[in-house]
C-alpha positions in Angstrom: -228.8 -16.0 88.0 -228.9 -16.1 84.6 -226.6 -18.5 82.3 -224.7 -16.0 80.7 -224.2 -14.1 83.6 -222.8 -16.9 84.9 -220.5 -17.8 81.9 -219.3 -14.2 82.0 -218.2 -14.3 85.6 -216.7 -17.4 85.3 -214.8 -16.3 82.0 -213.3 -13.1 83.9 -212.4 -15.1 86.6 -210.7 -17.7 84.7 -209.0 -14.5 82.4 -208.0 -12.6 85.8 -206.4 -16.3 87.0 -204.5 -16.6 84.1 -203.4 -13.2 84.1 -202.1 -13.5 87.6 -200.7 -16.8 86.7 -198.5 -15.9 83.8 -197.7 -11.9 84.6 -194.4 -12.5 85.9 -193.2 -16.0 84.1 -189.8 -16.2 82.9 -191.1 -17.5 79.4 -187.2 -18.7 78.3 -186.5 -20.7 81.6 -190.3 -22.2 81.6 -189.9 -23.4 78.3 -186.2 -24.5 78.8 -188.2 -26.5 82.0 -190.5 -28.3 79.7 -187.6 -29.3 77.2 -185.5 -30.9 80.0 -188.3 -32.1 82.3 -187.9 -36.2 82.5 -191.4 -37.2 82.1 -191.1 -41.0 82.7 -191.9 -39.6 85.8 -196.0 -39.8 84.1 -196.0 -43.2 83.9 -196.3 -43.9 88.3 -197.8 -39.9 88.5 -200.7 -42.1 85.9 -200.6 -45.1 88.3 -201.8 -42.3 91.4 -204.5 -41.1 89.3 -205.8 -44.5 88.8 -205.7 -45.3 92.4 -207.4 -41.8 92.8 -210.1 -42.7 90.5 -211.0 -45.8 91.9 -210.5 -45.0 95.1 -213.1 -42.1 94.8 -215.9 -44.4 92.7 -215.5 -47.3 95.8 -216.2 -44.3 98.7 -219.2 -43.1 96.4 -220.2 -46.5 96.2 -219.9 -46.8 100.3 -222.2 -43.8 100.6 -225.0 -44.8 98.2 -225.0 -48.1 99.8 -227.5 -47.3 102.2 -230.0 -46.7 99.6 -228.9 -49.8 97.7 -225.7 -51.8 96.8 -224.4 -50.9 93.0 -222.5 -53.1 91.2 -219.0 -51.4 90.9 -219.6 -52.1 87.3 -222.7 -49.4 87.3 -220.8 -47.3 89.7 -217.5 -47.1 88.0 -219.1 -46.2 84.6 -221.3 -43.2 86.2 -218.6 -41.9 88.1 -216.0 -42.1 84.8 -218.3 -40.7 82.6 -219.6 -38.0 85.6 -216.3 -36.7 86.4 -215.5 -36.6 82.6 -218.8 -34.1 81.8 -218.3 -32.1 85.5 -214.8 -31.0 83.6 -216.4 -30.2 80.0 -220.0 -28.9 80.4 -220.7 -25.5 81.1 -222.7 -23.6 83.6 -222.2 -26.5 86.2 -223.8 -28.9 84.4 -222.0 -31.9 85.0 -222.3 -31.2 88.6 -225.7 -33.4 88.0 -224.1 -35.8 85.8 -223.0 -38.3 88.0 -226.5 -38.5 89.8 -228.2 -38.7 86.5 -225.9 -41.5 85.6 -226.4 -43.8 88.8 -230.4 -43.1 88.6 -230.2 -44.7 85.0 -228.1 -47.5 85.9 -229.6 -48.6 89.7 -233.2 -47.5 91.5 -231.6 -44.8 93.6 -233.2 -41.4 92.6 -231.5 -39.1 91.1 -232.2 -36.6 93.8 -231.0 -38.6 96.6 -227.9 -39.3 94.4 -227.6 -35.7 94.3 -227.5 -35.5 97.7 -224.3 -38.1 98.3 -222.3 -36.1 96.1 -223.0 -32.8 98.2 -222.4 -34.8 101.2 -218.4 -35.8 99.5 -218.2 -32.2 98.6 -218.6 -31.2 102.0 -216.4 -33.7 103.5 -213.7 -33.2 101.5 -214.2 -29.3 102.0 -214.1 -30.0 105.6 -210.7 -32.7 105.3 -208.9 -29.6 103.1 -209.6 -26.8 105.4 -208.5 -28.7 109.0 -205.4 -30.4 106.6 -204.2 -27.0 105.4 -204.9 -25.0 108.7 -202.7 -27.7 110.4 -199.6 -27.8 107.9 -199.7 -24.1 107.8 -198.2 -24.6 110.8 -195.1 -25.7 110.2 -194.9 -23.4 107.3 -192.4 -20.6 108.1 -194.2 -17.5 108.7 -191.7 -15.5 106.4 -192.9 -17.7 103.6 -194.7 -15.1 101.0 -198.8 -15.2 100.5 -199.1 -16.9 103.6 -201.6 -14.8 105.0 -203.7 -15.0 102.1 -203.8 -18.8 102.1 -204.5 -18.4 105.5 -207.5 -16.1 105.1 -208.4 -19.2 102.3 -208.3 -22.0 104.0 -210.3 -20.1 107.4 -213.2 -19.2 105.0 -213.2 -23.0 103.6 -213.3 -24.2 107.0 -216.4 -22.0 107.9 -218.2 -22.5 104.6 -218.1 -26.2 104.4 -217.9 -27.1 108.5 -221.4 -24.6 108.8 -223.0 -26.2 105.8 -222.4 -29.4 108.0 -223.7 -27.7 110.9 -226.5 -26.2 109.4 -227.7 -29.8 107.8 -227.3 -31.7 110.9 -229.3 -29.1 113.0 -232.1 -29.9 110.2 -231.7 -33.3 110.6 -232.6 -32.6 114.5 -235.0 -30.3 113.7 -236.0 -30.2 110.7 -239.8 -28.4 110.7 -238.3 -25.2 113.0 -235.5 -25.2 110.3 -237.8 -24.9 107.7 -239.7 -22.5 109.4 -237.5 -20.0 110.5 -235.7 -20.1 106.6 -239.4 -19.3 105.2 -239.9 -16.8 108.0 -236.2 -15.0 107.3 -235.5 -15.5 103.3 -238.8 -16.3 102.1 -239.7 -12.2 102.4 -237.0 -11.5 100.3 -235.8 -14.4 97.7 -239.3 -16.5 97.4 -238.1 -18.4 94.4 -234.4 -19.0 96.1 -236.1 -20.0 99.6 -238.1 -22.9 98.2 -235.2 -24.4 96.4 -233.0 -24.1 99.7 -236.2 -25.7 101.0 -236.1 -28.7 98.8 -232.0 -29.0 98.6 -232.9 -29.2 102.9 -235.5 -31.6 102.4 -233.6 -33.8 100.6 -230.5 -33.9 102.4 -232.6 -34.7 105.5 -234.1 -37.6 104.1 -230.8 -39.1 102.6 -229.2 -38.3 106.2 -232.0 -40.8 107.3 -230.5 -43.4 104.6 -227.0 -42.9 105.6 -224.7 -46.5 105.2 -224.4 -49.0 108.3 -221.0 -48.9 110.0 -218.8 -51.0 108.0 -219.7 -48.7 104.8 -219.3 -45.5 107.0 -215.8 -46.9 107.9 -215.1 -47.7 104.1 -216.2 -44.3 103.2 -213.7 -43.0 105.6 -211.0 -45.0 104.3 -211.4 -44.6 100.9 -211.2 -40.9 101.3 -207.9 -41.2 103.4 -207.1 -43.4 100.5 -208.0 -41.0 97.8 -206.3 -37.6 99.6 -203.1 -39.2 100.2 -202.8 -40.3 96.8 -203.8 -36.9 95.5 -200.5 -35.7 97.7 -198.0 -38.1 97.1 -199.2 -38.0 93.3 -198.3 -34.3 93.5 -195.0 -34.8 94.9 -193.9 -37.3 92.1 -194.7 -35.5 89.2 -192.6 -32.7 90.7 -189.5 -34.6 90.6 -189.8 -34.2 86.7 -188.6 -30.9 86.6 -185.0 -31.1 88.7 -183.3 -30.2 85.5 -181.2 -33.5 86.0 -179.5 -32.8 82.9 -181.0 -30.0 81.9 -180.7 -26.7 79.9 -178.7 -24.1 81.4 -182.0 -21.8 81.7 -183.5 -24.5 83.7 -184.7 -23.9 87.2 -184.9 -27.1 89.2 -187.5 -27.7 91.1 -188.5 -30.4 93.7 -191.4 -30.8 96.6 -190.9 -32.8 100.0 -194.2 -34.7 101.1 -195.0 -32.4 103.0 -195.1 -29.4 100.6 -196.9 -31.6 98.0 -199.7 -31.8 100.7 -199.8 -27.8 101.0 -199.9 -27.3 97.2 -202.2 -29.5 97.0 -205.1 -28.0 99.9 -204.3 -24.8 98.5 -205.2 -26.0 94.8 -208.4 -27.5 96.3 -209.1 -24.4 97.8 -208.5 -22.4 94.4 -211.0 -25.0 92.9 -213.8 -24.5 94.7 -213.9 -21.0 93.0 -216.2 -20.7 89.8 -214.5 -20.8 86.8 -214.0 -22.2 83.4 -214.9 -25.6 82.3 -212.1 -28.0 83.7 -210.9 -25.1 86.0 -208.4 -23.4 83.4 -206.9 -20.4 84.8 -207.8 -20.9 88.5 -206.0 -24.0 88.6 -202.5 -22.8 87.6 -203.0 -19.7 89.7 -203.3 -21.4 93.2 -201.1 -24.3 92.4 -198.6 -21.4 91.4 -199.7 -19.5 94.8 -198.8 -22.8 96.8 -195.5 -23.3 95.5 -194.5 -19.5 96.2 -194.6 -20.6 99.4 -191.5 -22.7 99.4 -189.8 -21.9 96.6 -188.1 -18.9 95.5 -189.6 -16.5 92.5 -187.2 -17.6 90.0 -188.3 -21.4 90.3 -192.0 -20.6 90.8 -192.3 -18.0 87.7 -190.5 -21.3 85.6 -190.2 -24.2 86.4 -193.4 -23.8 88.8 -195.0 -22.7 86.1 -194.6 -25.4 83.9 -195.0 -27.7 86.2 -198.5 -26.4 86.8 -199.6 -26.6 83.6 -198.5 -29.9 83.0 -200.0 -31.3 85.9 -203.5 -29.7 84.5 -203.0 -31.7 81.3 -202.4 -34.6 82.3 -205.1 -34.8 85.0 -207.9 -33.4 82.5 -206.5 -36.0 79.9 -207.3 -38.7 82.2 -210.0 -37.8 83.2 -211.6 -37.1 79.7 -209.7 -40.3 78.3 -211.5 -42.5 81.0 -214.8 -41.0 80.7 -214.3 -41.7 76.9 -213.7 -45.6 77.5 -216.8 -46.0 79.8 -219.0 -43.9 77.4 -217.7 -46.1 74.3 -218.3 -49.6 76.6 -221.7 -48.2 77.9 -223.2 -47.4 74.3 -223.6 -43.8 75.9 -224.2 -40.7 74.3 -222.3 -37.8 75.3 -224.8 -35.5 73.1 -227.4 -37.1 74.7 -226.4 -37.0 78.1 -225.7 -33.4 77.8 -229.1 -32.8 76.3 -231.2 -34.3 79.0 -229.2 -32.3 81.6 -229.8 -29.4 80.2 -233.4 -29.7 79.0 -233.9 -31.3 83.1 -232.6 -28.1 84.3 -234.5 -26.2 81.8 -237.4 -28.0 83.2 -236.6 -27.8 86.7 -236.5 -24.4 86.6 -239.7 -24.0 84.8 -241.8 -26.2 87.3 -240.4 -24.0 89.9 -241.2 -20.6 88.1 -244.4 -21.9 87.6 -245.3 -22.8 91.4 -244.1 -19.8 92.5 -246.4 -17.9 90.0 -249.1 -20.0 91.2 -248.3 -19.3 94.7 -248.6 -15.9 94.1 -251.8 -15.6 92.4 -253.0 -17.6 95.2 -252.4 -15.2 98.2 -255.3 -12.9 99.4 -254.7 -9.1 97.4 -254.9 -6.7 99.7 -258.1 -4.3 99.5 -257.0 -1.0 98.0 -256.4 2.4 99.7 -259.1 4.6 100.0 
């Protein structure tokens, strides 16, 4: 699809989100929320999100290990700097950052790299999906857009736990796989085919470089590690906005553990949607859509509101800030990072244009009709 289709989709997602988000806030009470919010509450909210961050670099570190053992040095500055560009670049870019990053610094290939961070994605698609479909229910079945979330979290599930399917039926066998895909897709989407082809390929051959036992246990609990964190996190920063003291316009607000957990798998679910750089719009919408299922529409359209917004911030300052540090102590580039991603793709595509042109020209022509 082309780039600027993309961009515009994304950019009338992220528009529509934003719209949906903001279309019934009480504007006076939000802001009166902000104003009285007690944000001392950031400074242990800041302590989870470094426990996030380095609990996520020491799991992708677990994974890679089969290929080889990276210094967490190495690791920790690819997976700062990675996470940094996935939430600035455009057009998905900096989904191929972090791979990029861990080929320069360490002889794992880039594509094999690639591969471990599809393999996390998947994981934690799969953890989301069974987490939320199990806390939903204990979620009262009054509780508004519940069927929606529902509907969400069921489609996660299927997309992520078949892409795990699929993948380890090619790992078993992986020549009928690739047969029946050319047989089926090839007729129609040549160009699309061969890249599933090679995405398959790959992921078969990291499967066959998967970590020994110890590492696969880390990797498990590191992610434990990093998903709690993520819901606790989201509980404290909540208690910021009970309007202790407050303005009389303020709506207090507060999450129990357990409803921090459900915001939070139905933000993850939200994120997985296409959208602007750093997820503006669709963020705020589904953490807003997860709160409206606890709290009433006077809280959510205010102090919910803020709240939602001021969790964004502070996540994608961190995450930018951090990336900044590593890309200063690294002698990194951020132009020139940026660059070679885009001029790889650029290239990647090309190379693939070109065999398929070749391929083409290739086959037998048919004689014409008489």
């Amino acid at each position: 699809m082309n780039r600027w289709i993309k961009f515009g989709l994304s950019l009338a997602i992220t528009v529509g989100c934003f719209w949906w988000t903001f279309k019934d806030t009480r504007w006076a009470e939000m802001f009166a929320s902000l104003r009285s919010a007690n944000y001392l509450w950031l400074l242990p909210y800041l302590g989870v999100l470094g426990v996030i961050h380095v609990s996520r670099t020491l799991r992708w570190g677990n994974l890679l290990s089969g290929m080889e053992k990276v210094p967490f040095k190495q690791l920790n500055e690819a997976s700062a700097i990675g996470f940094m560009m996935l939430i600035i670049l455009p057009f998905r870019l900096g989904e191929f950052a972090r791979p990029f990053l861990i080929a320069q610094r360490s002889s794992i290939r880039r594509s094999a790299a690639m591969t471990s961070v599809v393999l996390e994605r998947i994981v934690d698609g799969i953890v989301i999906a069974v987490l939320l479909r199990v806390l939903l229910f204990f979620v009262p079945d009054t509780a508004k857009e519940l069927s929606y979330v529902r509907w969400g979290a069921n489609i996660m599930f299927l997309v992520f736990g078949g892409g795990l399917l699929f993948l380890i039926i090619a790992r078993w066998q992986h020549d009928r796989v690739i047969g029946l895909i050319r047989a089926t897709l090839g007729k129609l989407a040549p160009g699309l085919t061969e890249r599933g082809v090679h995405i398959v390929d790959g992921f078969v051959g990291a499967l066959k470089q998967l970590p020994d036992g110890k590492n696969q246990a880390l990797f498990v609990l590191w992610t434990a590690v990093y998903w709690t964190a993520n819901g606790v996190g989201m509980t404290l920063l909540a208690q910021a906005f009970d309007c202790g003291a407050g303005q009389a316009l303020c709506q207090p607000m507060a999450l129990t553990l357990f409803q921090g957990f459900v915001v939070l798998s139905v933000l993850i679910v939200g994120l997985m949607i296409p959208a602007a750089p750093g997820s503006a719009g669709t963020f705020q919408a589904f953490a807003v859509l997860g709160l409206s299922l606890f709290l009433p529409d006077a809280v959510v359209h205010a102090s919910g509101v803020a709240f939602a917004n001021v969790l964004w911030v502070v996540q994608m300052i961190q995450l930018i800030a951090t990336g900044l540090v590593f890309m200063v102590w690294s002698h990194a580039s951020f132009k020139d990072i940026a660059g070679k991603l885009s001029d790889e793709q650029k290239e990647e595509k090309d190379t693939k244009d070109d065999k398929r042109d070749q391929k083409v020209a290739a086959e037998p022509k048919s004689a014409p009709s008489v």
